[in-house]
MARZATOR-571165 format. One record per residue (C-alpha): residue in three letters; x negated, y negated, z negated. Coordinates in pm, whole numbers, plus 50000, padded with zeros to 5 digits. Layout:
! MARZATOR-571165
{code->ALA X->X Y->Y Z->Z}
...
! end
This chain:
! MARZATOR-571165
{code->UNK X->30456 Y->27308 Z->49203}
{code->UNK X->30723 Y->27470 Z->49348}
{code->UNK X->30664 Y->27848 Z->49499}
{code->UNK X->30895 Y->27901 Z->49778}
{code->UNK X->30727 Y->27922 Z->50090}
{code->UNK X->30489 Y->28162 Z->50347}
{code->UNK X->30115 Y->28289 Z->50318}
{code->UNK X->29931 Y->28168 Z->50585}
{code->UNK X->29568 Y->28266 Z->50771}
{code->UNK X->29323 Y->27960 Z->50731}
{code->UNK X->28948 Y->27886 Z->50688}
{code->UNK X->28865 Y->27668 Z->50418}
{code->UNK X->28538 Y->27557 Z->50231}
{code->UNK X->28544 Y->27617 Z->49822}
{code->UNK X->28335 Y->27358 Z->49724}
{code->UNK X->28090 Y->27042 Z->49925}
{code->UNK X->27822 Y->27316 Z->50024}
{code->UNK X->27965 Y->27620 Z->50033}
{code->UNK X->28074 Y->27754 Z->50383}
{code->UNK X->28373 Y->27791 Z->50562}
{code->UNK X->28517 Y->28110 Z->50487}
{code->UNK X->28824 Y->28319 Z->50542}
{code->UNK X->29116 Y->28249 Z->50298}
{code->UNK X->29526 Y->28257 Z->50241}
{code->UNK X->29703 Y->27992 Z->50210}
{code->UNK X->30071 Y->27861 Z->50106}
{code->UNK X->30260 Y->27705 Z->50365}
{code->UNK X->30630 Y->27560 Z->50234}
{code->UNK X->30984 Y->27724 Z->50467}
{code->UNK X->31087 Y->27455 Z->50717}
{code->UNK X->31321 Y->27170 Z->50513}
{code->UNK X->31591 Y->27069 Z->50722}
{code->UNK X->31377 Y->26796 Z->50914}
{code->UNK X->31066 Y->27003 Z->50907}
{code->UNK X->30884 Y->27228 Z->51222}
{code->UNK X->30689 Y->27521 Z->51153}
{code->UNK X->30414 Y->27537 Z->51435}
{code->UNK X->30228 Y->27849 Z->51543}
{code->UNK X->29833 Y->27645 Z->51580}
{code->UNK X->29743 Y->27725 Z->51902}
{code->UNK X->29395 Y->27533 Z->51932}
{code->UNK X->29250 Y->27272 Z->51637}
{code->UNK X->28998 Y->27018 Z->51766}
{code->UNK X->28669 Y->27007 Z->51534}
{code->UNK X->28609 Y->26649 Z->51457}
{code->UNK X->28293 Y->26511 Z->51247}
{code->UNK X->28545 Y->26391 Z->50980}
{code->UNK X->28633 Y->26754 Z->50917}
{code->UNK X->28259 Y->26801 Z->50803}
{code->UNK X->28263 Y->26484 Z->50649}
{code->UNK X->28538 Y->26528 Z->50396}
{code->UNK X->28477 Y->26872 Z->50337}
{code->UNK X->28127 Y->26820 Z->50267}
{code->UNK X->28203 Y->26549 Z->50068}
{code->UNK X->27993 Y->26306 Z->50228}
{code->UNK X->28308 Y->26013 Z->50167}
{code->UNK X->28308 Y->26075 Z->49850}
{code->UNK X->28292 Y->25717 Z->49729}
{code->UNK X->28604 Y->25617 Z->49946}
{code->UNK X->28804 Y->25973 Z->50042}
{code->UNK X->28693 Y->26165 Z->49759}
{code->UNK X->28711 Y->26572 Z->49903}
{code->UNK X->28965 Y->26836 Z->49702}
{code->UNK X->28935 Y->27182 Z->49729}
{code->UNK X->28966 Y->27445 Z->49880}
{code->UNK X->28982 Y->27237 Z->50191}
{code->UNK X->29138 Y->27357 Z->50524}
{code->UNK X->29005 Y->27101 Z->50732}
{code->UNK X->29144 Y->27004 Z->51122}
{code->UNK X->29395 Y->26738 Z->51224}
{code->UNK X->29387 Y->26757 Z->51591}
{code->UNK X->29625 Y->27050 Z->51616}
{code->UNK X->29844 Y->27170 Z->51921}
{code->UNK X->30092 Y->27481 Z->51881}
{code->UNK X->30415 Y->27618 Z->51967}
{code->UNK X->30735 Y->27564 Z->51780}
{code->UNK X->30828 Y->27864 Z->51624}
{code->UNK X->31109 Y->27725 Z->51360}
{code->UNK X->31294 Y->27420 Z->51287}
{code->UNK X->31533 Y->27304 Z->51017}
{code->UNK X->31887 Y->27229 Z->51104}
{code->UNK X->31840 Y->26916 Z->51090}
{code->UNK X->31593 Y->26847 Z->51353}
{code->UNK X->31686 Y->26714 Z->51692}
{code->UNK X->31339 Y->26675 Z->51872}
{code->UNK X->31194 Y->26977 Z->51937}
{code->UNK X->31313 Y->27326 Z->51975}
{code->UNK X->31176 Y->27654 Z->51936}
{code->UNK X->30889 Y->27769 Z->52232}
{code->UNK X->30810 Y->27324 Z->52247}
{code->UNK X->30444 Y->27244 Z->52329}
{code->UNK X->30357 Y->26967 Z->52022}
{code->UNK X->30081 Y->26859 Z->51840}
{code->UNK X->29984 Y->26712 Z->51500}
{code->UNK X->29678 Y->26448 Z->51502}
{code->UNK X->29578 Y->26290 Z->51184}
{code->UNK X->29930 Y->26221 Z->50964}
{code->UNK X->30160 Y->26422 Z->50869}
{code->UNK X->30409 Y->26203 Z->50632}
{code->UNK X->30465 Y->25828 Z->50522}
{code->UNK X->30649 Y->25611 Z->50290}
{code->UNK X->30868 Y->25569 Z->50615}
{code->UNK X->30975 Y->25228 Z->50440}
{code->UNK X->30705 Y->24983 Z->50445}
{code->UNK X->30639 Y->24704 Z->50696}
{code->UNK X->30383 Y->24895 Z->50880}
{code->UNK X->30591 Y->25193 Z->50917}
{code->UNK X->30886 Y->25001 Z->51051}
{code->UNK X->30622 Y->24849 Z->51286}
{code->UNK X->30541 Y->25205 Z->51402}
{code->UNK X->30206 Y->25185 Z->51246}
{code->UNK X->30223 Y->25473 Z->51026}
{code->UNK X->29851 Y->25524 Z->51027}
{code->UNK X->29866 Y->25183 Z->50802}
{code->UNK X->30107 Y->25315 Z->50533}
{code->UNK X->29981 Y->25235 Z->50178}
{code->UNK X->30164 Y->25576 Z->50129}
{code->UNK X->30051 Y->25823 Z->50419}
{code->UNK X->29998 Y->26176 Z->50368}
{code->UNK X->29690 Y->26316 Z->50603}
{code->UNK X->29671 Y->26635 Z->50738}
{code->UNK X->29462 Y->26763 Z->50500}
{code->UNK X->29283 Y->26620 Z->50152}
{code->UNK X->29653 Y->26416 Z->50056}
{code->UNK X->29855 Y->26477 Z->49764}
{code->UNK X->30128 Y->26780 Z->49892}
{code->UNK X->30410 Y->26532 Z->49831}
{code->UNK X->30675 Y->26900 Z->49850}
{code->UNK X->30412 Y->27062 Z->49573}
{code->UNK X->30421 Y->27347 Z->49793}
{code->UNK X->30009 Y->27312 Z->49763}
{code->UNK X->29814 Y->27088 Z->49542}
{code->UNK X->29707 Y->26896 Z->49835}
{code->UNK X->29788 Y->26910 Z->50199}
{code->UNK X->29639 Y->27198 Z->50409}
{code->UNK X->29524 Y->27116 Z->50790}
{code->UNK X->29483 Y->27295 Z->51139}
{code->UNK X->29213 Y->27510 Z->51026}
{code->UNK X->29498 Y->27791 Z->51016}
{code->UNK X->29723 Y->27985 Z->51178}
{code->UNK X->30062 Y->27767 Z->51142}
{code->UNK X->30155 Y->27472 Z->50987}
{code->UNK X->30416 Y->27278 Z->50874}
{code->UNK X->30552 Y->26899 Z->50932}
{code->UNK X->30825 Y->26634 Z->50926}
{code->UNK X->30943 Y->26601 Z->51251}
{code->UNK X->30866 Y->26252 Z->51294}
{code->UNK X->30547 Y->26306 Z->51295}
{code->UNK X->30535 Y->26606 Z->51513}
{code->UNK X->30476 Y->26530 Z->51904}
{code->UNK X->30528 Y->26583 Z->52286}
{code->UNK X->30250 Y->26750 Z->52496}
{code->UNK X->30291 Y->26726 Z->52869}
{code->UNK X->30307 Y->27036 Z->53007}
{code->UNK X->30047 Y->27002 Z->53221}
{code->UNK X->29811 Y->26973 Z->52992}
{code->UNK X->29539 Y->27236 Z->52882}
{code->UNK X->29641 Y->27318 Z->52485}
{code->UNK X->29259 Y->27316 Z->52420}
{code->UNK X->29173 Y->27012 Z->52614}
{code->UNK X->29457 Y->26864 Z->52495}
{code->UNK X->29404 Y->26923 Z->52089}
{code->UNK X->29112 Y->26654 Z->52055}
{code->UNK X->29321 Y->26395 Z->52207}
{code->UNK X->29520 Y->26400 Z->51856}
{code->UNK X->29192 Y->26221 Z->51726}
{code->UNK X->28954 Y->26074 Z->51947}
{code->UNK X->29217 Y->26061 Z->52200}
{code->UNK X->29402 Y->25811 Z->51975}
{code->UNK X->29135 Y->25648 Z->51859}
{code->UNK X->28982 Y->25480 Z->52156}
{code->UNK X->29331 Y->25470 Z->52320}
{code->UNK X->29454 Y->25206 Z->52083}
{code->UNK X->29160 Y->24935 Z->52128}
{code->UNK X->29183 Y->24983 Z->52484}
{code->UNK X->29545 Y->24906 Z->52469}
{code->UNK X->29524 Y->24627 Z->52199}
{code->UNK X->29280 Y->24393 Z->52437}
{code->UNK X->29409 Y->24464 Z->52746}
{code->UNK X->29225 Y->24678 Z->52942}
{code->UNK X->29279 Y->24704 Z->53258}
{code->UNK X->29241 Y->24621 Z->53647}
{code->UNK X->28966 Y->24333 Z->53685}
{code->UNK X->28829 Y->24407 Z->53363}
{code->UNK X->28461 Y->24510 Z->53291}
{code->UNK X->28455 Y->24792 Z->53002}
{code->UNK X->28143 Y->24921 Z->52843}
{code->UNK X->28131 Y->25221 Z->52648}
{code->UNK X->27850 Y->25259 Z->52376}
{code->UNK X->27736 Y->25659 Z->52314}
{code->UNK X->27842 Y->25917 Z->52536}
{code->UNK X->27970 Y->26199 Z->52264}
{code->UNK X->28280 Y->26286 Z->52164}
{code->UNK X->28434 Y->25953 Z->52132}
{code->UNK X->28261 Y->25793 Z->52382}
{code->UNK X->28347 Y->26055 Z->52668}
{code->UNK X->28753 Y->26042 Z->52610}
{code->UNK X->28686 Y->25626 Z->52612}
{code->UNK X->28512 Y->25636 Z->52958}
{code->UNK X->28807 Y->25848 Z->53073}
{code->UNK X->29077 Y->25639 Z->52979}
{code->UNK X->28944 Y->25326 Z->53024}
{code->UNK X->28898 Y->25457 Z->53402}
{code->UNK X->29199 Y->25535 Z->53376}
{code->UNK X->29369 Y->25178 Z->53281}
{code->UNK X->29172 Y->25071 Z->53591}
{code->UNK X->28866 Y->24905 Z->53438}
{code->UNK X->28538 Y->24876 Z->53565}
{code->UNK X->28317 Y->25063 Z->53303}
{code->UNK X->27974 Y->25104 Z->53184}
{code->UNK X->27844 Y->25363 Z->52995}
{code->UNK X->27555 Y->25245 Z->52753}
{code->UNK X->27344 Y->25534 Z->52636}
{code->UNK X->26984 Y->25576 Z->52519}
{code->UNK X->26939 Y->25957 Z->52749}
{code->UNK X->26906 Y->25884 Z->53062}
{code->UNK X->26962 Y->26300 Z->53090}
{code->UNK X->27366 Y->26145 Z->53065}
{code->UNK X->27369 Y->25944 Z->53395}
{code->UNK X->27529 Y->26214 Z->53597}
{code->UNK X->27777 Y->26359 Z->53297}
{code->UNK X->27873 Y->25973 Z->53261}
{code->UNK X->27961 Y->25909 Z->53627}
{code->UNK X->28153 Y->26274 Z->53631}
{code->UNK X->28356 Y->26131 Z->53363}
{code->UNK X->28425 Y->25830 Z->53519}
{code->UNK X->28157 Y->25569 Z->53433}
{code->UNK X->28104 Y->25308 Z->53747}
{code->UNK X->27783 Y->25226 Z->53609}
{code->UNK X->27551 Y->25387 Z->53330}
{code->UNK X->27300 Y->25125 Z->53151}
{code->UNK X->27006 Y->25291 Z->52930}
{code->UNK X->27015 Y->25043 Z->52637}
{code->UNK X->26677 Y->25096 Z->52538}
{code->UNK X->26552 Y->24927 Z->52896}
{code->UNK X->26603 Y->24548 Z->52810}
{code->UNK X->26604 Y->24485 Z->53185}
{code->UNK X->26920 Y->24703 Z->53258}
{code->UNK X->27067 Y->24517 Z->52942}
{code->UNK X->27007 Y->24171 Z->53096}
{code->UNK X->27138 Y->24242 Z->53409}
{code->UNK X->27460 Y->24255 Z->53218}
{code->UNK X->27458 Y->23928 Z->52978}
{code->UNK X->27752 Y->23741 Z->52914}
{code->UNK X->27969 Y->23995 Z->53155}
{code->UNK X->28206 Y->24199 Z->52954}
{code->UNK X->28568 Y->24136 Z->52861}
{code->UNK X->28513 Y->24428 Z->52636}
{code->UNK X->28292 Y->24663 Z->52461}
{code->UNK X->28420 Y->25003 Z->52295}
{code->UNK X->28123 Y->25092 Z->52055}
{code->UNK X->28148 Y->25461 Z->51966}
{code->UNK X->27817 Y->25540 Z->51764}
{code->UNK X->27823 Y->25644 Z->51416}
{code->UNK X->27428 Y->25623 Z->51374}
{code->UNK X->27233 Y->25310 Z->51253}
{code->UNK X->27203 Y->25121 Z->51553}
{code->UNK X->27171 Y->24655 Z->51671}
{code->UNK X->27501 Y->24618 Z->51798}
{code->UNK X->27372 Y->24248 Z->51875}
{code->UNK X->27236 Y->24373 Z->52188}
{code->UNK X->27607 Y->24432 Z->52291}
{code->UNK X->27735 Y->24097 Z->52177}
{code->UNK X->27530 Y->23917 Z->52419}
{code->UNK X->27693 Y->24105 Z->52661}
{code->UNK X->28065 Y->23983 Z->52590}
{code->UNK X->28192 Y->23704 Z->52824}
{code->UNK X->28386 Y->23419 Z->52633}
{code->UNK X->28568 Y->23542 Z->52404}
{code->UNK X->28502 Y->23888 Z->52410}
{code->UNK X->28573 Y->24174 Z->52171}
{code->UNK X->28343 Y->24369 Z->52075}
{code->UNK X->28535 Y->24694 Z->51875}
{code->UNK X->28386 Y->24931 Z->51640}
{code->UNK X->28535 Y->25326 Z->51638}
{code->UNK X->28212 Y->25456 Z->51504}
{code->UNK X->28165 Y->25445 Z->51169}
{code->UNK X->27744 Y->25473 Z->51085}
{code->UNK X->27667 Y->25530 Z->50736}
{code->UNK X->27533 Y->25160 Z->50604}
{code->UNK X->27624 Y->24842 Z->50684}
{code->UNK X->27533 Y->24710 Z->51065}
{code->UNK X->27342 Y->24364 Z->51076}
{code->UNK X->27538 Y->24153 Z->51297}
{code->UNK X->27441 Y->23815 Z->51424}
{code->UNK X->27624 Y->23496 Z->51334}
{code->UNK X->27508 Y->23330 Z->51649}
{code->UNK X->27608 Y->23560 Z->51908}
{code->UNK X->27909 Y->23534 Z->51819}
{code->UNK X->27953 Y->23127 Z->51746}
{code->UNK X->27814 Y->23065 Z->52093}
{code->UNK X->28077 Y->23226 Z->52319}
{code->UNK X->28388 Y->23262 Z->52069}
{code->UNK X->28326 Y->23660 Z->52030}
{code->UNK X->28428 Y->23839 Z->51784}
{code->UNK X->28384 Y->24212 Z->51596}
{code->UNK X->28693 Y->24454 Z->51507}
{code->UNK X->28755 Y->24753 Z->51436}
{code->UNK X->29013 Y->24997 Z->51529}
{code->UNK X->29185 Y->25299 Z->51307}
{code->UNK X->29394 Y->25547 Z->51517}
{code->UNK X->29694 Y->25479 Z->51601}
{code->UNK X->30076 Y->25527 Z->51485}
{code->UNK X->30293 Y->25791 Z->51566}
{code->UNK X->30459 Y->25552 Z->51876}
{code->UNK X->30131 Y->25494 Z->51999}
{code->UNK X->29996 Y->25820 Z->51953}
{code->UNK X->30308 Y->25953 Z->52193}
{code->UNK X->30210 Y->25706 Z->52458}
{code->UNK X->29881 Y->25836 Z->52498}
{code->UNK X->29989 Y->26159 Z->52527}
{code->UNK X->30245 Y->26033 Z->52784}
{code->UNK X->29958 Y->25857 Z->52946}
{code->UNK X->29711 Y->26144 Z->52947}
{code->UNK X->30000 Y->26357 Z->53104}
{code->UNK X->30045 Y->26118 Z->53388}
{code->UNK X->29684 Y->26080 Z->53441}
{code->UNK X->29542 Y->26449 Z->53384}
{code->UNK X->29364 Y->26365 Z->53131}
{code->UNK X->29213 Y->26613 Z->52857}
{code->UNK X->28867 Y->26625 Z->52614}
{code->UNK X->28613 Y->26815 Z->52777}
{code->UNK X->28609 Y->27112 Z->52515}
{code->UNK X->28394 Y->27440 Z->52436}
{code->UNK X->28647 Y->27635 Z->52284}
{code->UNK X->28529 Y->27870 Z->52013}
{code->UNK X->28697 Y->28150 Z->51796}
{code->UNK X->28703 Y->28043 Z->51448}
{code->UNK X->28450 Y->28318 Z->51365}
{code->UNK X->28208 Y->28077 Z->51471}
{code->UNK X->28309 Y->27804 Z->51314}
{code->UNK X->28036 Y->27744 Z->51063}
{code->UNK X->27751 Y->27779 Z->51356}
{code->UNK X->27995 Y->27467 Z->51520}
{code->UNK X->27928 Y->27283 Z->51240}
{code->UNK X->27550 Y->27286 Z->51268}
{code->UNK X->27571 Y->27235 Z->51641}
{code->UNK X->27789 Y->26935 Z->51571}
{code->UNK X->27553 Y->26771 Z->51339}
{code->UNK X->27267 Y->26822 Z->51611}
{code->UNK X->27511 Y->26669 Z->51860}
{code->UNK X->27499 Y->27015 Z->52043}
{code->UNK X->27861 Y->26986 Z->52220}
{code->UNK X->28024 Y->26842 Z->52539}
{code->UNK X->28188 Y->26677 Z->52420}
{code->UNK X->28420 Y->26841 Z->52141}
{code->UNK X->28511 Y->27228 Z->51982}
{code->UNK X->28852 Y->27365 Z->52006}
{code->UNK X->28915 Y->27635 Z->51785}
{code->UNK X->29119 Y->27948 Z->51914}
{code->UNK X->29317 Y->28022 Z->51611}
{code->UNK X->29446 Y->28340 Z->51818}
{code->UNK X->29103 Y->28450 Z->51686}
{code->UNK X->29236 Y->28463 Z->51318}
{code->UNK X->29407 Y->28786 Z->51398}
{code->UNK X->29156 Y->28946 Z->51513}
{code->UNK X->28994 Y->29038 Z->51125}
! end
């Protein structure tokens, strides 16, 4: 492990129950194709709790201390000499990835996010042994390979714009991959922090959209956001109304939940596409997919490319999370709330609130 580097302000959790808590960590000095970023705001996102609780143990087992946070928007403050991208005083962000093999097919495709070599934010192997894993947003700087360091529109709230790294991405790119658009009919399954950012977008691309939700407290928050139409799913007469009408369905939940009742709702050859990941395994039924050519995907971020365009796209559109911003003080009592589904629709930590102990 090498020692050169800076001591940086983060909050991290020292072991799967223990938590967050005030701590110093070692940040490496800018290589020549690295940026050092002063965090403005970190988005709170439920993988954060997941990994550092350890609650993915069997597939992403946790390491710690763990600085949690990937959806991460700063200033520049430094740059190597070798980096042509950004400058010093440049709004950019970091989302989930922070390095790749660079080499492989799906990094040539621009589809880092597939790399059987990526380095996350936080929880990978510190490939520059600066740390014995990587560090994430939790903190008061950070750095990153400029590829994978990006544009925010200037127009853009930093704390609205911080989740967008994260569930931004992530129901940008099924949107994009099937083509939605003007003359297309978009539902939206669960109105939380996922489910919000896809009922803006998708309103965005021009769909018509439906928000599915089982509150019917969420009608007016849906139709603010951009919803058309809001279906309660648990009224089987508001779900029939819809059979056999959607090009495509964006299904957000990560509880146990039938997403048959949303097959039936695909036109011909419909996608269905899973972004919410529920604990066990979803029953799905054989026939409602054979009769009507349907089908089920899922959908994993997006690469660094990709992840630009939405940006681009949220810049041209106005487009930000709606966000509670917190200082990080109270980041533990986030937590809880999050768990309890107590936020509209995401927490942006102020790391300006790190210097302030």
């Amino acid at each position: 492990m090498t020692t050169s580097g800076y001591n940086a302000k983060a909050y991290a959790a020292a072991a799967a129950t223990s938590p967050l808590a005030r701590t110093t960590i070692r940040r490496r000095e800018p290589t020549a194709r690295d940026v050092r970023i002063e965090i403005l705001f970190c988005g709170i996102c439920h993988s954060d709790l997941h990994y550092a609780r350890n609650e993915w143990r069997d597939v992403l087992p946790a390491a710690y201390p763990c600085v949690p946070g990937h959806e991460i928007v700063g200033r520049v403050a430094k740059v190597g000499p070798g980096v042509a991208r950004h400058k010093v005083g440049d709004l950019v962000a970091v989302g989930c990835l922070v390095d790749s093999d660079h080499t492989c097919p799906n990094c040539q495709a621009g589809l880092e996010n597939f790399c059987p070599n990526l380095t996350l934010t936080f929880g990978s192997v510190d490939r520059h042994g600066t740390a014995p894993v990587t560090f994430g947003g939790y903190s008061d700087s950070i750095v990153v390979d400029e590829r994978f360091v990006l544009r925010v529109p200037s127009n853009l709230n930093p704390a609205g714009a911080a989740p967008l790294l994260c569930a931004g991405i992530t129901t940008y790119s099924p949107l994009r991959r099937f083509g939605v658009g003007k003359g297309k009919k978009v539902g939206i399954v669960g109105l939380g922090g996922l489910g919000h950012m896809g009922t803006k977008l998708a309103r965005a691309f021009g769909a018509h959209v439906v928000v599915f939700t089982t509150s019917p407290s969420k009608t007016e928050d849906a139709q603010r956001l951009g919803a058309h139409e809001v279906v309660v799913s648990r009224n089987a007469d508001e779900m029939k109304k819809h059979a056999g009408s959607f090009d495509f369905i964006l299904d957000t939940v990560a509880a146990d939940h039938d997403i048959n009742q949303y097959l039936n709702l695909l036109r011909l050859e419909g996608n269905l596409t899973l972004v919410g990941a529920p604990p066990k395994p979803l029953a799905l039924s054989s026939f409602a997919l054979i009769f009507g050519n349907r089908s089920v995907s899922g959908s994993n971020i997006g690469g660094i490319p990709q992840t630009q365009e939405m940006l681009d796209f949220c810049g041209q559109h106005g487009i930000t999370a709606d966000v509670e911003v917190i200082p990080v003080q109270k980041v533990n009592e986030a937590w809880d709330r999050l768990v309890k589904a107590d936020v509209k629709y995401r927490f942006a930590i102020d790391m300006a609130s790190l210097g302030a102990e």
